[in-house]
N, C-alpha and C positions, 0 to 999 in steps of 0.2 A: 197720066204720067207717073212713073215709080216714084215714091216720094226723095230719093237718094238723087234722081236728078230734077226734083223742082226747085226754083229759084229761091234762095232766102231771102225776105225782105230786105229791104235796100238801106234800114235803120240797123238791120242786125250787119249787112256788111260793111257798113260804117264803123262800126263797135271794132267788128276785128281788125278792120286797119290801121284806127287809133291804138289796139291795142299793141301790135307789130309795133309800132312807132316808140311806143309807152316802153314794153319786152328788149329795145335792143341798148338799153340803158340801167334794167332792172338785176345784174349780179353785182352791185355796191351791198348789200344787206348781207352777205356769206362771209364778208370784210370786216367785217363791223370790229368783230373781237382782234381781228390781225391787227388790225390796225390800232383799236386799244395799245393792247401788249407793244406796238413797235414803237407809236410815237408817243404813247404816256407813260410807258413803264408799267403796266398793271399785269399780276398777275393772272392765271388762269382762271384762278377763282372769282378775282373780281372783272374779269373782262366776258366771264359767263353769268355774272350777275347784272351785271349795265343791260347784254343782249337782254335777260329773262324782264328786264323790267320794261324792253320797248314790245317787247311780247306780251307780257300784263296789258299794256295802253291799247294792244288790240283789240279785247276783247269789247270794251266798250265801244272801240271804234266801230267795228263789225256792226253791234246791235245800232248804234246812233244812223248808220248809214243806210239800214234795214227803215229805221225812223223816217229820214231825212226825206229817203226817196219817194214815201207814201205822203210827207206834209209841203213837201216844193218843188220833187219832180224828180224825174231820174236825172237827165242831165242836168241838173244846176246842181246835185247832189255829187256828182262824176267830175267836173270841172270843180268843185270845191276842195273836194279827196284831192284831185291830183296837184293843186297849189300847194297844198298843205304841204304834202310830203314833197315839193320841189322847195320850200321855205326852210323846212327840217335838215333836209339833207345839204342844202350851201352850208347852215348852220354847224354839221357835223363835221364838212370841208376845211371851215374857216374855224371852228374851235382851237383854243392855243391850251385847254386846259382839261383835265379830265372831269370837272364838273360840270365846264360848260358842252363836252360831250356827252354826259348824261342827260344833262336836259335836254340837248339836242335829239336824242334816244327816245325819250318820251314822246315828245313832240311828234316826233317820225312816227311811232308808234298808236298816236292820239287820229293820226292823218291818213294814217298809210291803209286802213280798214272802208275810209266812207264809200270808195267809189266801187268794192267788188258786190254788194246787194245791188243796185241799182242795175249794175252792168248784167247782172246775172238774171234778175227778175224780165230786165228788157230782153234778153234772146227768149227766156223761159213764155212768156207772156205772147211773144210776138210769130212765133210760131207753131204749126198744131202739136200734138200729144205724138206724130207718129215721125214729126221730124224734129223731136229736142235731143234723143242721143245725137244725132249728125250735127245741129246746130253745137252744141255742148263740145263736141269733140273738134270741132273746126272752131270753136274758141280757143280751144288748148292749141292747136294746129299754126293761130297766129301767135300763141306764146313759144310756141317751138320754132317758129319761122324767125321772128326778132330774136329769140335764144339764140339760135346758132350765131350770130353777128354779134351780141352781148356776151358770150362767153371767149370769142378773139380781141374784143377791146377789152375786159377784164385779164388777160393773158396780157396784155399788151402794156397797158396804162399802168395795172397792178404792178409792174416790174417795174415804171419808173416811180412812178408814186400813190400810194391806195388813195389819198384826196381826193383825184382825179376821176375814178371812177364814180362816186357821187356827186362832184359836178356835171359829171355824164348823164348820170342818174335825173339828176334835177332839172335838166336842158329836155329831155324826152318825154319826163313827167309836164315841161308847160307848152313842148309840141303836141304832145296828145291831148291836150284841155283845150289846148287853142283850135285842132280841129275838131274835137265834140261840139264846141261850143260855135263853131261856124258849122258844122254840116247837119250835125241833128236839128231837127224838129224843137221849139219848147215843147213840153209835155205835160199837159197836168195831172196833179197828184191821184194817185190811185185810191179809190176810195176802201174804207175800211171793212176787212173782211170780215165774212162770220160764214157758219156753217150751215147745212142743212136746214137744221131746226132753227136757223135765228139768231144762234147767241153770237158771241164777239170770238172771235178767234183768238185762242191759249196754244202757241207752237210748244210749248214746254208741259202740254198735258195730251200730248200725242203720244203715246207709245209706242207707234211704230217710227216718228222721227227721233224719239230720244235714243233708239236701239240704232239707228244707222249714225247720229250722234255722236254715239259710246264708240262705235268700229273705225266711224272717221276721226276720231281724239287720235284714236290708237295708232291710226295708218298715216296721219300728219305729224304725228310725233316722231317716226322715223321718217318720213321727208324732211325733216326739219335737220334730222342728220345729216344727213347726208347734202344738207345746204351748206347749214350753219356753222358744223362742224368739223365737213370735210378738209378747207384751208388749215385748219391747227393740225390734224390728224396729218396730211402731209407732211407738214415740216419734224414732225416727230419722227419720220420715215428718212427724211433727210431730204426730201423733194421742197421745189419752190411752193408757196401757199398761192403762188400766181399759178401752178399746173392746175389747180381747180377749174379755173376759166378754162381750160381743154378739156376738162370731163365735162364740164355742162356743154361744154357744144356740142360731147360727142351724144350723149344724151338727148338734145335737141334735134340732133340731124338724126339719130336713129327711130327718132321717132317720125320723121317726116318719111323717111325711107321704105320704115316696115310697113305706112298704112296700108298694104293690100294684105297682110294679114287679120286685119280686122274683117277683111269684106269677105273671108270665108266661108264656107256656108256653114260650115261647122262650126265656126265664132258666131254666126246668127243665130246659131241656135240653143245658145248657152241661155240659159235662165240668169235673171242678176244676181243672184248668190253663187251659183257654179263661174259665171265669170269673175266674180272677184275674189273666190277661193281661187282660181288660177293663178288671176294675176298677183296673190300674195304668195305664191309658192314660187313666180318667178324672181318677186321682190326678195323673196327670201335666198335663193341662189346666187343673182347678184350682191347681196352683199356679203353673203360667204366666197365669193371671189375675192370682195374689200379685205376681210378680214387675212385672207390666205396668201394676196401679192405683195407683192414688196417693186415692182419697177412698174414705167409710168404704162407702157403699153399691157400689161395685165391688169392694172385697173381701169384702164379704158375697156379692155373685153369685159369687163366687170360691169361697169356704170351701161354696157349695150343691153347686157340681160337684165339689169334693174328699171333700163326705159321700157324693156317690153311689157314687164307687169305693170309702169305707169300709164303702158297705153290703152289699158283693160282698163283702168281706173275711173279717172275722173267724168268724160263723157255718160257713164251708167250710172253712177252716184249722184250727181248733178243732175240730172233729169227723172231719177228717182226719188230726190226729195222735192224735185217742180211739181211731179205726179202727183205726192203724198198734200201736197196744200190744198186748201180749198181753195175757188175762187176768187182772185183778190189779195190773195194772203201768199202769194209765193214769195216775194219779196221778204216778209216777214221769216218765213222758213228757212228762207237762205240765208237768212244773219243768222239765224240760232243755230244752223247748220255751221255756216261759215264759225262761229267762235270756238270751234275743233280746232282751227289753225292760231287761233292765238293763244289755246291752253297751252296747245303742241310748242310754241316759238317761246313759253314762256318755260316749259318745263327742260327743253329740248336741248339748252346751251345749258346750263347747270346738271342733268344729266350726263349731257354727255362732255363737256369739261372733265367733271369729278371720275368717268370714266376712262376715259384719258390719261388723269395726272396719278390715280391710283393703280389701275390696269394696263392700260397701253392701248393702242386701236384695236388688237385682234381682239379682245373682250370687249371693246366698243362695237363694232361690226355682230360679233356673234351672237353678241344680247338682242342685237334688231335683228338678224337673222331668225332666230327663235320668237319672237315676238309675232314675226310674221308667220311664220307656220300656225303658230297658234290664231291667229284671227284667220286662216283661210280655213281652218277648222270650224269659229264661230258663224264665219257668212253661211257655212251650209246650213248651219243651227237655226238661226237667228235674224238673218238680211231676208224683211219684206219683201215679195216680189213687184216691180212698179207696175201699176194698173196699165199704161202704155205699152212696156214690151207682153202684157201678158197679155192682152186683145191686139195687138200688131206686132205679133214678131218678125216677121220679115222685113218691118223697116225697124226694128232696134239691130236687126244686126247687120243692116247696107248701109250702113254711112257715106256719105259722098268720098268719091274721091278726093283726097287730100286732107281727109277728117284723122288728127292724131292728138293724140295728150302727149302735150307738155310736160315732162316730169321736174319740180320745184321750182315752179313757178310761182305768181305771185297770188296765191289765192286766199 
């Protein structure tokens, strides 16, 4: 059987539908600073300072939960993250003060990292080397699928009250723990990697993951834009900070839409650095649409061409750094992978704030524009090629159908 139509294990299909459940509650976080600024009077400056520090709390998050999963299991590791950050965010609801919003920030941010190691090492782990881009991409597939529903209740809810949306947030977060925690399997901890020769596994004296690393800081820093800091960038345009929730749907459903462009046979046959120098030259075209529109239906044709280079993305990257681990030790990889996204969350709102209140969105936009030409430049330099699509190309580039990335989601 082609590997694009064999069955994924029944543990991995559980994962996506928790994660659907988790995704159609998860655009409270692009709020965060709106909300600041509306209900506590804070500047740009300090409501892009509060975001950078629940960005900071990630990064340990990430590594602990990279931890967590190897010493008690994946799933008790998954159900623990997702309490965390349903505790955090009532917190952030019910806050009447901007200190106790900060801490509630932390908090979110201490919580919000445990459960993507575990959830990522479990598809990585659980199926072979020739079906992890499809596995990986039909992860993103359930973040895009809960997206499109979480970006109409963010439209929705955000217009009467942004509180709201993080109690959404926080109700999806203890729906998806409650069925991890009934439908999986317990699992015991993985034991401790090492390599070839013997020794202990050092994910941070790999060179070839520090180099995919370095390109993923760089390619999460601008997702993080265009999460974190799209809502502000609207209402500077004069638009509601609630149209945001219509770009991420439209985002979500384009990505669910285009997947038969991935199944090309000319996208199969892309090497992993020519496909993610593509998709940073698409990434780069959408947001020089951002930078260039001014009404709400121009940035929607904008945020279509910016889904498409997300949908090169993360499926290839994600099972390129599974490749790169030794046995045992992917879980490990994928935290030190994954704290790209908490440099990215931490630099991402004080960047682009101070870009904002100094320049305006079209120098917001065009800086990540440029940004991105230049790393689709570096992937041909520099992006390893994964040992999987390089001995099985024809399943890196058949993904099942319905296999799409998510663009800024919760990774």
């Amino acid at each position: 059987m082609p590997p694009q139509f064999e069955p994924l294990p029944r543990a991995v299909r559980l994962l996506l539908l928790a994660r659907v459940v988790n995704q159609l509650g998860a655009f409270s976080l692009p709020f965060l600073t709106a909300l600041i600024c509306a209900d506590h009077g804070a500047s740009l400056t300090t409501a892009g300072l509060v975001t950078a520090a629940f960005g900071c709390a990630t990064i340990p998050s990430r590594l602990a939960g990279g931890r967590l999963a190897d010493r008690i299991g994946r799933r008790t590791t998954i159900v623990l993250g997702l309490c965390g950050c349903a505790v955090a965010q009532l917190a952030i609801a019910a806050s009447t003060s901007l200190g106790w919003t900060v801490a509630a920030a932390v908090l979110l941010g201490l919580a919000f990292e445990l459960y993507e190691p575990p959830s990522q090492a479990l598809i990585g782990e659980s199926v072979p080397e020739r079906q992890r881009v499809r596995a990986f991409s039909l992860f993103s597939a359930a973040l895009a699928a809960g997206g499109m529903g979480a970006g109409l209740l963010a439209s929705l809810l955000g217009r009467w009250d942004l509180r709201w949306l993080f109690v959404t947030d926080a109700a999806t977060c203890l729906a998806c723990a409650l069925l991890i925690r009934l439908a999986l399997p317990c699992d015991r901890p993985a034991p401790l990697g090492t390599d070839r020769a013997g020794a202990a596994v050092r994910p941070l004296r790999d060179r070839a993951l520090l180099t995919v690393l370095a390109t993923g800081t760089a390619y999460a820093l601008i997702n993080q834009q265009t999460v974190m800091t799209l809502p502000l960038a609207l209402t500077r345009q004069g638009l509601p900070a609630a149209d945001a929730g219509l770009l991420f749907t439209a985002t979500a459903a384009t990505t669910v839409l285009a997947q038969p462009l991935i199944r090309l046979r000319w996208t199969g046959r892309l090497t992993t650095p020519a496909a993610l120098a593509l998709a940073h030259l698409l990434l780069a075209a959408g947001l020089t649409g951002y930078a260039l529109a001014r009404t709400l239906p121009a940035l929607v044709a904008s945020a279509v061409v910016w889904s498409l280079g997300d949908l090169l993305v993360m499926g290839r990257v994600y099972a390129l750094v599974t490749d790169l681990a030794p046995p045992g030790a992917s879980g490990r990889y994928l935290a030190v992978f994954g704290t790209s996204w908490g440099v990215a969350a931490t630099l991402a709102p004080v960047l682009g704030t101070q870009l904002l209140a100094r320049a305006g969105t079209t120098a917001l936009w065009s800086t990540m524009a440029a940004l991105c030409v230049l790393l689709a430049a570096l992937h041909l330099r520099v992006t390893p090629e994964s040992p999987a699509l390089r001995d099985v190309p024809q399943a890196a580039g058949s993904p099942a159908p319905g296999a799409v990335q998510a663009g800024g989601g919760r990774s």
